[in-house]
Every structure is written in C-alpha cells, then in structure tokens.
Phi, psi and omega in degrees: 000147191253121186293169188271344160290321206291323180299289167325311165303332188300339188277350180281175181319317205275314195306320167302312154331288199289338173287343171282349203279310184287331187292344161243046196243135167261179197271009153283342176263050141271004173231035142252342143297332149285340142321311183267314184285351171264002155292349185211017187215123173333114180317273241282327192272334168312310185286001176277322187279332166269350166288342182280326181300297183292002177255341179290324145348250179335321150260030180280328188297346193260290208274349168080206183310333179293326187301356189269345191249337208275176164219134174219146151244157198308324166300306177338294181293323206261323189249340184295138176308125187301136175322301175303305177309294200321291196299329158297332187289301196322311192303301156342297188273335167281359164259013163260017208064345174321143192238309178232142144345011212250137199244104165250141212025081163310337205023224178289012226359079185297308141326331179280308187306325181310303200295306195276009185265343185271336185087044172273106149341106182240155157241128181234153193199133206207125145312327186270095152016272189287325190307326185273014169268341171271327202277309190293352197262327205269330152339298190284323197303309214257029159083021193219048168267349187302341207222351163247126169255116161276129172224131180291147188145160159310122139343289191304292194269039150292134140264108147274011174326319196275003208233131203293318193198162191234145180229104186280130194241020286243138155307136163238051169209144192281125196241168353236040164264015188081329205305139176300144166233148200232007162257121189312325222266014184266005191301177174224111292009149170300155141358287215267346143344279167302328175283308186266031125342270215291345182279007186262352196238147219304316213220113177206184201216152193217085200257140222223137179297147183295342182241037158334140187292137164309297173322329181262007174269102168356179172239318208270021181229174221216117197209134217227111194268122180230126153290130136206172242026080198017012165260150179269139194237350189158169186228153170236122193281139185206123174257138168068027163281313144105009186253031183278146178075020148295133175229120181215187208217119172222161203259158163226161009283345167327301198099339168322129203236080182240126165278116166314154193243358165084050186243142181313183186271132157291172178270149193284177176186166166281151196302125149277219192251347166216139214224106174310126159237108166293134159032089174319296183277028176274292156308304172315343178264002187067021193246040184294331175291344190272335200288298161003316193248342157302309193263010170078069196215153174231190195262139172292340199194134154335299205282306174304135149245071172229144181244134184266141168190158201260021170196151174276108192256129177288129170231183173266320208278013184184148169256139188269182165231153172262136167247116185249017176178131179258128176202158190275144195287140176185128191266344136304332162269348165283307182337267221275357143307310180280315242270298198326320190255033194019083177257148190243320196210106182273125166268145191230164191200144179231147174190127175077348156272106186304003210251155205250142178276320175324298191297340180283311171310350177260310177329315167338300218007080188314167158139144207141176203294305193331134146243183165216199183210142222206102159244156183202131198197208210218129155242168183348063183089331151302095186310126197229136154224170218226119162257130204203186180233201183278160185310297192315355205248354184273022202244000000 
C-alpha cells in the first residue's frame, strides 16, 4: 500500500516521469521495467508508479480515457462510480438547481468530478488520508479544482447545513477481505444515518447497492435503479425530488427514464409471438408491469419476468424477441431442432430455471451457419423452452 510521502511524491517532477514512462507499458514488461527504473529512481517510488499504472489499467473500464490522467487506490478503483452513472447524477442534481454540495465519502472522487464538470461547487469529504490526496490530485489533473474542496474528516461530524444539497456514497465492503455487505445499517455510514442526512437537506441522493431489499427503502424517498449496458450498476435514494415512495428504473448511455405507476403484477397468459426481456433495473425496480401494459403484453408465469405479446410493440425498457417455438424442455428434442436448422451458435437465457447454460451448450454440440436464441424458463409452471431470434435480425 502506498503511503502519503510516497503518493506525494508520485506528483513531483521525478514521479511524473516515471508514470509517463509506464503509461503504455503492459503488464508483462513490468518486472523488467521495475528492474531497469530502480537504478536510477527510489524502490518504494517505482513501485508506487507501477501500482499506479495497473490500477489506472483497471480503472479505464469506469473512467475511460481520464483514467490515463487519474490516481487511484485500490478500494478507489473497486467502489467509484463509473463516469456515465457519475454524469448522470450529476446532470439530475444541476437540473434541480443544485449548485453546492457536500459529497460524503468522497473516496477518489469519481463523483465529485462528475458533479463539478455539471458546474456544481463540490466538498468532497473522506476519513481516508490518501483516498483525499488521490481526490485533490484527480481535482487538479483534470482542471476542476477551481470547484472541489477536499476535506479529510468524519462524515458524521461535517455541517452540511450551507449546502443545496448532499450526496452520500457509504462503503459496502467489509473489511479486510472486502467482501461486499448486503445489510444497510452494516454500511460506513449506516444507512439509516445517511437518511436521516439527507432529510436535512433541500436535495440529496444516496447510493445503495441495487439490490436492497424494497422493504427496507424509506417511503419519503425516491429510488431510482440505474444500468448501464445492460448491467445493473447501483441504486440511488433521491430526497426532495417531490417522487417519494417512487420507483424508477433508468437505462444508460439512453437515459430512458421510466417512472413507476403502482400497477398491479399482470395476469399471466399464454407465450405470442413476442417475448420481452426486461432491463435488469426495470426489475429490479418492480416495474416489469409497467413495461407490460406499454406493450399490451402479460406474464409468461405468475413468477417469470418475461412479458408476452401477439404484435411487436418498440419500448426502451426490454429487448424483444420474435418467438418460433414453445416446447416442454427436453433436451433431445432442442438437439435434433438446432441440428435440423443448422444452428452454429445458440445464445442461451434462464429465468426460472435450473439448467446451467454452459453445460447444455456442450450437450448441444451445435454447428452450422445459423443462430437462435434458447430461452429456458417456466410457462405456467412448466419447464419450457422458448426459441426465437432478437425483434432487431427480423427487420
């Protein structure tokens, strides 16, 4: 772990070298390059600069092209909000007016930058020493320091009193094996902390693992389940919004926004001609009814969250499929099915179902030009699988 002279250092003249030297070095030339850079450079500061090369690797996938400019610590890298989620928020809380700030447990701030690139005032504020020395360093590289204030401290004794609004991020990993936690109040802060934070303040957003128990979500708050690519990626508690006890599920890099309407579970019926799969935070948000009632669609199962329909309706919120056969699972007859229409490449999905798609594809053993798509699932309780291709290859 890299101490704070050693960090500091990494910001001088010599330390900058060497990370420019390391920035397009793979990770097989790092121990003939830590060889060669410790004849003429302090052991402890190379090795901070190839620890910095690999988490900036790693953190290219959140942060994109910024991550070649960034400081990370290792936790840093592992919890920070990915850029597209950050930028989303951000845009949200600058369309609410928010102006200033305050971002508790700030870590490296991945947030904060998002929030001051909206031209939000941010206090970003972390107990960890070094996390607020990577949050002051990634301020200056990327030009936005003019608009973040680091300040090292307990959360809990910050006055955000002065502030439009507050933004809580609480660690949800255990320490010090990490492990993700999956009870709020073991969060750092607890949960219920941060809730009663955010009720103090005009406007604040409170991010939460996506998959918290429903029962356990404030009623006065607004909790908005976010994707992107079709991953789920987190959930957010949003105060002062005028949406409380609101559920909504929004997709990215779209932006599709869909707010729950507090509609019963549809009634099941039989698979049509077309078979929806919603979103991951559609689910996760309970709103498979709402995506249902867009496209004049029911449930295949009580249980299942695939939505059915006899005509192909465009939503943002589920991808469709054309469906070319319902049959009880078995798997000698998708063998000799797949075979018969020279299917090469089967995509396969589960829901409800016990059977591992890996192991069926080598039972399969597939070939030819052809694909399908393989869903195995439940139709009213049944085991079923459903072959079909995406809405998009019938155009």
């Amino acid at each position: 772990m890299t101490d704070l002279d050693t960090f500091a250092a990494l910001l001088t003249p010599e330390g900058q070298a060497l990370l420019d030297e390391l920035r397009h070095l793979g990770a097989a030339d790092e121990l003939a390059a830590a060889t060669r850079l410790r004849r003429d450079h302090p052991a402890p500061l190379v090795s901070a600069a190839i620890g910095q090369a690999q988490l900036r690797r790693r953190a290219a996938a959140k942060f994109g092209a910024d991550a070649e400019r960034m400081y990370f610590t290792p936790n840093g890298v592992e919890q920070s909000t990915r850029t597209s989620v950050a930028a989303h928020r951000a845009a949200r809380l600058a369309g609410l007016g928010v102006r200033t700030l305050a971002d508790l447990c700030c870590g490296v701030g991945g947030d904060a930058l998002a929030l001051a690139r909206a031209g939000i005032r941010v206090l970003a504020v972390d107990r960890d020493p070094l996390a607020c020395a990577a949050a002051r360093a990634n301020a200056a590289a990327l030009g936005l320091a003019e608009l973040i204030e680091v300040r090292c401290a307990e959360v809990t004794e910050v006055d955000t009193a002065g502030y439009d609004a507050v933004f809580v991020d609480p660690a949800r990993r255990s320490k010090p094996r990490g492990g993700r936690i999956f009870d709020p109040e073991a969060y750092s802060p607890p949960l219920s902390w941060a809730v009663e934070t955010a009720r103090t303040a005009r406007y604040a957003a409170l991010k939460i693992a996506p998959g918290v128990p429903h029962e356990a979500l404030p009623d006065d708050a607004e909790t908005e389940w976010i994707s992107d690519a079709g991953d789920v990626k987190e959930a957010v508690l949003w105060f002062g919004t005028g949406e409380g006890g609101g559920r909504r599920a929004t997709l990215l890099p779209s932006g599709a926004s869909l707010l729950g309407a507090g509609l019963p579970d549809p009634e099941p019926g039989p698979v049509g001609g077309w078979l929806y799969e919603p979103d991951g935070a559609v689910i996760r948000a309970h709103l498979v009814a709402d995506v249902a009632q867009e496209v004049d669609g029911r449930l295949i199962d009580p249980t299942i969250a695939y939505v059915t329909a006899d005509q192909l309706v465009p939503t943002r919120y589920a991808t469709a499929y054309a469906i070319t056969d319902v049959l009880p699972f078995n798997v000698k007859k998708l063998k000799a099915l797949l075979r018969e229409r020279g299917v090469g490449v089967a995509v396969i999905k589960k829901r409800g179902s016990a059977v591992e798609p890996e192991e069926l594809r080598r039972k399969l053993k597939l070939g030819g030009p052809h694909s399908c798509t393989v869903f195995l699932t439940r139709v009213a309780g049944a085991p079923t699988m459903l072959l079909g291709h995406p809405a998009a290859d019938t155009a």
